[in-house]
N, C-alpha and C positions, 0 to 999 in steps of 0.2 A: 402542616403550618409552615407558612413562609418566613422561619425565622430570623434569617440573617440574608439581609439582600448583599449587601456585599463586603472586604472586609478590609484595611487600609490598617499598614503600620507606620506611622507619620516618621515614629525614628527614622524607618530607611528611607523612608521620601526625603528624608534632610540630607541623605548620604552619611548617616551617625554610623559608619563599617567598618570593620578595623581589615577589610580585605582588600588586599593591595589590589590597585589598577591590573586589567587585563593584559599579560605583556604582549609586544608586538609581534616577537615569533610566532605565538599562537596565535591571532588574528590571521597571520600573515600563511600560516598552516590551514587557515579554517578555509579561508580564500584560495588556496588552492586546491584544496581537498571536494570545495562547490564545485572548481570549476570541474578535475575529472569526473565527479559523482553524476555530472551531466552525459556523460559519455551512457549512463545507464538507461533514461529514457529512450536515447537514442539506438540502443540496443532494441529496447521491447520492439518499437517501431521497426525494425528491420527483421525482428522474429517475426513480428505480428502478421506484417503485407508479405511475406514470403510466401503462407500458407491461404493466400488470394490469388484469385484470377489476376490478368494484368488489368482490367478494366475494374473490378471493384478494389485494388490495390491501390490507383489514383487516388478514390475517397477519402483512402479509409489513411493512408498517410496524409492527407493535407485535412482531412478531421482533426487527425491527432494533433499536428502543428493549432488546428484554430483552439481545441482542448485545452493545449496548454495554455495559450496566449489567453485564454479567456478567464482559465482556473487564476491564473497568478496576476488579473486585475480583480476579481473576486475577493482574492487572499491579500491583496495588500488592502484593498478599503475596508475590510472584516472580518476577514478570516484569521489575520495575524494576531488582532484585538481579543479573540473570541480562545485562540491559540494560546498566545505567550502574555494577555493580559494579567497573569497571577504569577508569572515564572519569578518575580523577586521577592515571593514570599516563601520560596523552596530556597532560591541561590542568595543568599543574601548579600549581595554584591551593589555597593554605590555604583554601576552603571547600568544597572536592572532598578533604580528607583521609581522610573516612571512605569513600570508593568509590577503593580503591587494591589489591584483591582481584579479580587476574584468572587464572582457570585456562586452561591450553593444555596440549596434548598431548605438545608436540615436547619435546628438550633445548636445553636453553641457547645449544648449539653450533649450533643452527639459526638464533641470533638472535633476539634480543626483537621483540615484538609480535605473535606467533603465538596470540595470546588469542581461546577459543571462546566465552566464558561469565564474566560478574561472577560475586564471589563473597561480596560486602556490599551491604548496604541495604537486610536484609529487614523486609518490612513499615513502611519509612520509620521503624523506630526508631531511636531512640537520641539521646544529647546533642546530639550533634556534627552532627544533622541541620539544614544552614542554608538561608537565602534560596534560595542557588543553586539544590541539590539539589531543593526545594519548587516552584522555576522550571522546573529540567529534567521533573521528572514533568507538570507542568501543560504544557510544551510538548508532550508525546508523547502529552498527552489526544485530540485530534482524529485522529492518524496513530493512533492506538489502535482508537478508536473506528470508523475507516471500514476497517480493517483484518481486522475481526472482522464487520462490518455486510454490508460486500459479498455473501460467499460465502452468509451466513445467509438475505437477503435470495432471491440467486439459488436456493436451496432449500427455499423456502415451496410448501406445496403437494405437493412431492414426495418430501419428507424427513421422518419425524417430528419430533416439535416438541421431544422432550426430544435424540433426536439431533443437533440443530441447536444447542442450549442446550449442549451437550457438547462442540459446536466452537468456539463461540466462548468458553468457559474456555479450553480449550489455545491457540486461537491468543492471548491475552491472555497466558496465563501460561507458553507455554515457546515456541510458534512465532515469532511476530513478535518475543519479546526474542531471541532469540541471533539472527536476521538480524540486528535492529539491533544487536547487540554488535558484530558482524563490520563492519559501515557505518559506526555513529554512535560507538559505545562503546570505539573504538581496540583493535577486532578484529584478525584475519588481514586481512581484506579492505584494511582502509586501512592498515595497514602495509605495501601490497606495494612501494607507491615506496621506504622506505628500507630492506625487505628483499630484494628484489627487482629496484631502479632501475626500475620501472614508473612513470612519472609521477610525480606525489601521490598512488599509490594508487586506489582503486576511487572515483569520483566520484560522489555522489547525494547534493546538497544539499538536495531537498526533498523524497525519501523515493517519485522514481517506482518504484524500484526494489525498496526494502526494504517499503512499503505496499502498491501498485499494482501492481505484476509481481507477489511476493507472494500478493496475493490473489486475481489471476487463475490462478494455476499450480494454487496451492489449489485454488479454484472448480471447476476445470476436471475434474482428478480427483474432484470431489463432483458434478458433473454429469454426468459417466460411470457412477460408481456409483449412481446415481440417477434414470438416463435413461427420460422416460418414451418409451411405445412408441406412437410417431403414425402418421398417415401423413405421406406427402413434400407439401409444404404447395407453394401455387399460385408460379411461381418468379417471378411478378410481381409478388405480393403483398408490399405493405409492412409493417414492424411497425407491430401496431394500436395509436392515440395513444388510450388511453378518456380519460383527464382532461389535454388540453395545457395547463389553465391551470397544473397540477403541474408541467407539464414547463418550461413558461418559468419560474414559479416558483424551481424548484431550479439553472435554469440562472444564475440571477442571483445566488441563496445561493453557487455556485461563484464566479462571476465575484468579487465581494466579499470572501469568505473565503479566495483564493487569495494575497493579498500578505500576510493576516496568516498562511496557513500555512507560507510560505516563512521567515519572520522569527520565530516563536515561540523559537526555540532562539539563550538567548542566547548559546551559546557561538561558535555561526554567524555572527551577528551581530558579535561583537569577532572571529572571524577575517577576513572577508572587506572590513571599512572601508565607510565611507561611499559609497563608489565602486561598489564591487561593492551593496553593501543597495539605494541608487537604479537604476540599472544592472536588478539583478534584477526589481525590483519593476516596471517598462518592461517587461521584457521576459516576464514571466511574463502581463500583460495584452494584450502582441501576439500572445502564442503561444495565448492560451487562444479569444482572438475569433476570430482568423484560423484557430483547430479548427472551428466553426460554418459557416466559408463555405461551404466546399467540398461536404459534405451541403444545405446550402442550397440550390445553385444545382443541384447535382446530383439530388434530386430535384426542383427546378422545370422541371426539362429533362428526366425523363424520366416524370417524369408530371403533370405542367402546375400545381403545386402545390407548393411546400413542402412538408416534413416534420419537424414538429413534435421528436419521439423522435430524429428522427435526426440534428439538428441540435444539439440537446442531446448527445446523443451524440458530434457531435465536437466541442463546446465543450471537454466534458469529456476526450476526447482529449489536445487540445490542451493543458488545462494539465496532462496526468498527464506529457506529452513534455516542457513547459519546463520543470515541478518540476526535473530532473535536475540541470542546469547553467545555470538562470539567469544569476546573477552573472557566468557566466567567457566570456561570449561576446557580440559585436554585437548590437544589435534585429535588425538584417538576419537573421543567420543562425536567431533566435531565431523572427521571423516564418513562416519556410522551415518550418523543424523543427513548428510549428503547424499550418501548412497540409496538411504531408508525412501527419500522425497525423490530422488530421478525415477527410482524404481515402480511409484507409484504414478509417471506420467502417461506410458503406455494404455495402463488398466483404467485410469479417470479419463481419458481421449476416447475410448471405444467404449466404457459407459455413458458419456456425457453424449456423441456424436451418433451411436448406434441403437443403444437402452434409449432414452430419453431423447434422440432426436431433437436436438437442440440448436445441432451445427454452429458448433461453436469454433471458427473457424481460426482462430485467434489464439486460441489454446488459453485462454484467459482462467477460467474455473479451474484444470488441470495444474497447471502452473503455477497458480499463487493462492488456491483457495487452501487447501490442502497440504500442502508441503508447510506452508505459513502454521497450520494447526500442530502437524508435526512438531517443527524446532520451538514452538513455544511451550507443548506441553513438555519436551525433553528437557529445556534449560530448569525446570523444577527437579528434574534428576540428576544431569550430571554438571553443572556448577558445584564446583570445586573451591570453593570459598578464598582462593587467593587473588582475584582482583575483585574491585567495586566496595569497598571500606568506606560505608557513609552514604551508601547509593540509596538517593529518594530520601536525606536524613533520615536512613533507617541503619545503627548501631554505629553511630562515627567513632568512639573511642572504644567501644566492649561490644561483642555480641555472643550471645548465647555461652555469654562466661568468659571468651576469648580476647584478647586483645587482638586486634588488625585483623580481625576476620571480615570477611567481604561474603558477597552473596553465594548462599550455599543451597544445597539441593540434598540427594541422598547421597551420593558417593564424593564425597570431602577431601581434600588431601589431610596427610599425617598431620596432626594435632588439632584437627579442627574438629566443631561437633557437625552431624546432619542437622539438617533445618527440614525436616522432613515428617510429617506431610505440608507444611506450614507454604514453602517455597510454593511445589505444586497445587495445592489450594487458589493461590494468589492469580496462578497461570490458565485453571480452569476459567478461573470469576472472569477474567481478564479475555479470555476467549468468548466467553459466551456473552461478553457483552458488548463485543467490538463486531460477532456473527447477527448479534439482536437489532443492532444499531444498523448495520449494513444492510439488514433482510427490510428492516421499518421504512429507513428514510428510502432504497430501492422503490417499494411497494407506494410510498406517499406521494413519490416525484413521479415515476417512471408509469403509474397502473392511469391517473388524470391525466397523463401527456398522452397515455396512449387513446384512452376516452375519447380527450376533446381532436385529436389528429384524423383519429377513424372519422366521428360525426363529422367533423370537416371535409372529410372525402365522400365521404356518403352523401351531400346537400350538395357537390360539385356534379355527382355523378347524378342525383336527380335533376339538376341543371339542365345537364347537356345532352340529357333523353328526349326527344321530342314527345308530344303525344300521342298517345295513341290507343284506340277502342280498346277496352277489357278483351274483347275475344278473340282481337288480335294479339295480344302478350303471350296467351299461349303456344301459337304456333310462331315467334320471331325466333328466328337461328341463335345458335348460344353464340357470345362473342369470341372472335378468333381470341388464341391464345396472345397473351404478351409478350413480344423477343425477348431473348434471354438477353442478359447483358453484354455479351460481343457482340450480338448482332445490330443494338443501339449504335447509335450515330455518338462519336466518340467526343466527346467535349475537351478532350485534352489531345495532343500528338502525340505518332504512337511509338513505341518503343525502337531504337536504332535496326533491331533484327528485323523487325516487320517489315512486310515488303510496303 
């Protein structure tokens, strides 16, 4: 039953809050915290085309560019609506009164916060649009943008280019917002702690899960519907690095843009104190380096060399694993969880490229599908209950007995209790429905674009056959092969080294 279409608290739409105006530092932090976090897309894109020819390298970064520009007109006419439409019934903040519009399925009697979908903000009009609201979209510019870029990137080459352009509208304007309703937006998902007593709910402060897992579940179903047909590639063969100065390049735009991505969201920011924002910001830079070792040393040992791409690759591991739960847990464990996800780039790159023949060129699956499963299932263990006090209004003044206890898992600091199995609970639900959602809407969008692109080709190709007798089709020569893609006629100029 469709009990509650949607659910409005007129108090706060009058601005009736005793919560003081947002101050200007933090605006003024959040704004700049957008701008590096942008240095982060900018990253993937220069991992991504490194481990490309130079000819399908042209595509597949000015893909990315149309990606973005496409997702974040998507995301401002509906995506943001669908997103942040309910967030001022979590923040109860008089400059959140116009996003107080959240639809849910259940009744009443199931308990509030059961919300799938905002249902204000469209197109950023209106009076009552302020600071905040202007800060919140600008924070979810980057997680926007690499959310839509990923999968687009990973299907250059093998995807039409308007079916590509196709996906990245929807994930802009109806995929990635209702994940993040469910995570950011005071969904189903982070209300399970006080509907539920799961924790604080579903944990993913810097979006491994709703961005990165996300875009790998996606990817993965467009890389199936898409698959090209190779042979089984040499199983010693490493991925080819064509341009590593790209690759160190983008590794360092991550490394850089990873503490202004964790921090863009002021709201994040006034939850989690001073404690937790330093804290994270340590630890998302042990987690993301210490992704790089492990590919490092592991290809210098087993083929006398470093590797370039795949080093990079677990850089960026690394920080898609601490993204989760920075703030709520030791460097130590934060370290672990870094090294855990680099380690696992190697062995998911020659699964995915060699087992399954996927050629996934991009490292997309590797890099964010997994490492993202990692640091979410870990922040259910080692959060430490000393920052995030109130996170998701789950125990703002008491929890589990304690005063000022913040989000915990099984290993606590001194005087606090575990919240265990409860935390971890919340981290599974929360996984398996952000992999459910990514494998669905993949398969919904990506399996009919491929349908109706093939029949398209197929009624070109019956076109431009002339006719001819039945008995002559079986002796016509097979058709020459298709040039590979250097030897096409270049639609772009070529690189300064080329002669």
């Amino acid at each position: 039953m469709l009990g509650v279409v949607a659910t409005q608290m007129p108090a706060m739409a009058q601005g009736e809050s005793t919560s003081a105006p947002v101050p200007l530092t933090l605006l003024t932090w959040s704004l700049l915290a957008s701008a590096i976090s942008l240095l982060m897309p900018i990253g993937f894109i220069f991992i991504g085309v490194a481990g490309l020819d130079r000819e399908r390298a042209w595509g597949a970064a000015l893909s990315g560019v149309a990606a973005m520009g496409l997702a974040a007109l998507a995301y401002w006419a509906v995506g943001f609506a669908l997103h942040f439409g309910g967030i001022g019934l979590l923040y109860m903040r008089p400059e959140l009164r116009m996003l107080v519009w959240e639809w849910t399925p259940l009744p009443p009697d199931w308990g509030i916060g059961w919300g799938v979908a905002g249902l204000s903000g469209w197109f950023l009009a209106g009076r009552e649009v302020t600071s905040l609201v202007y800060a919140l979209f600008l924070s979810q510019a980057p997680w926007l943008f690499t959310v839509a870029l990923l999968p687009v990137m990973a299907l250059r080459g093998r995807a039409p280019a308007l079916a590509t352009m196709i996906i990245a509208l929807t994930i802009g304007g109806f995929v990635y917002p209702l994940a993040g309703n469910w995570v950011h937006g005071g969904g189903w998902l982070a209300a399970l702690g006080h509907n539920l007593t799961l924790g604080h709910g579903f944990i993913d402060v810097g979006g491994a899960g709703v961005v990165h897992l996300l875009a790998a579940s996606f990817g993965l179903v467009a890389l199936i519907v898409w698959v090209p047909r190779r042979k089984r590639l040499n199983a010693a063969q490493l991925p080819v690095d064509y341009q590593p100065l790209l690759t160190v390049a983008g590794s360092l735009f991550v490394l850089a843009g990873a503490v202004g991505w964790l921090w863009s969201n002021p709201l994040h920011v006034e939850a989690v104190g001073e404690v937790g924002m330093m804290r994270g910001s340590v630890n998302i830079l042990l987690s993301t380096t210490a992704g790089a070792l492990v590919p490092l040393l592991y290809t210098w040992f087993v083929a006398g060399d470093s590797h370039p791409t795949l080093a990079a690759r677990g850089l960026v591991a690394g920080a898609v694993a601490g993204l989760a739960a920075a703030p709520f847990m030791q460097p130590m464990p934060a370290l672990l969880i870094g090294l855990l996800a680099g380690a696992t780039t190697p062995f998911l790159t020659y699964a995915i490229d060699h087992l399954a023949r996927l050629d996934d060129a991009t490292g997309l699956v590797a890099t964010a599908g997994v490492p993202a499963i990692t640091g979410l299932m870990l922040a259910g263990i080692f959060a430490d209950g000393v920052s995030g006090v109130g996170w998701q209004a789950t125990g703002v003044d008491v929890y589990l007995g304690v005063a000022g206890q913040g989000v915990s898992g099984l290993f606590v600091a001194s005087g606090f209790q575990p919240d265990f199995p409860g935390q971890l609970q919340a981290q599974l639900i929360g996984i398996a429905a952000l992999l459910v959602w990514g494998i669905a809407t993949g398969a919904l969008i990506c399996v009919p674009l491929g349908l109706l692109f093939w029949g398209l080709h197929r009624s070109e190709q019956r076109e431009d056959e002339p006719g001819a007798p039945l008995q002559e089709v079986a002796h016509r020569p097979a058709p020459e092969a298709e040039p590979s893609l250097p030897e096409r006629r270049r639609a772009f100029p070529s690189f300064p080294s080329e002669p």
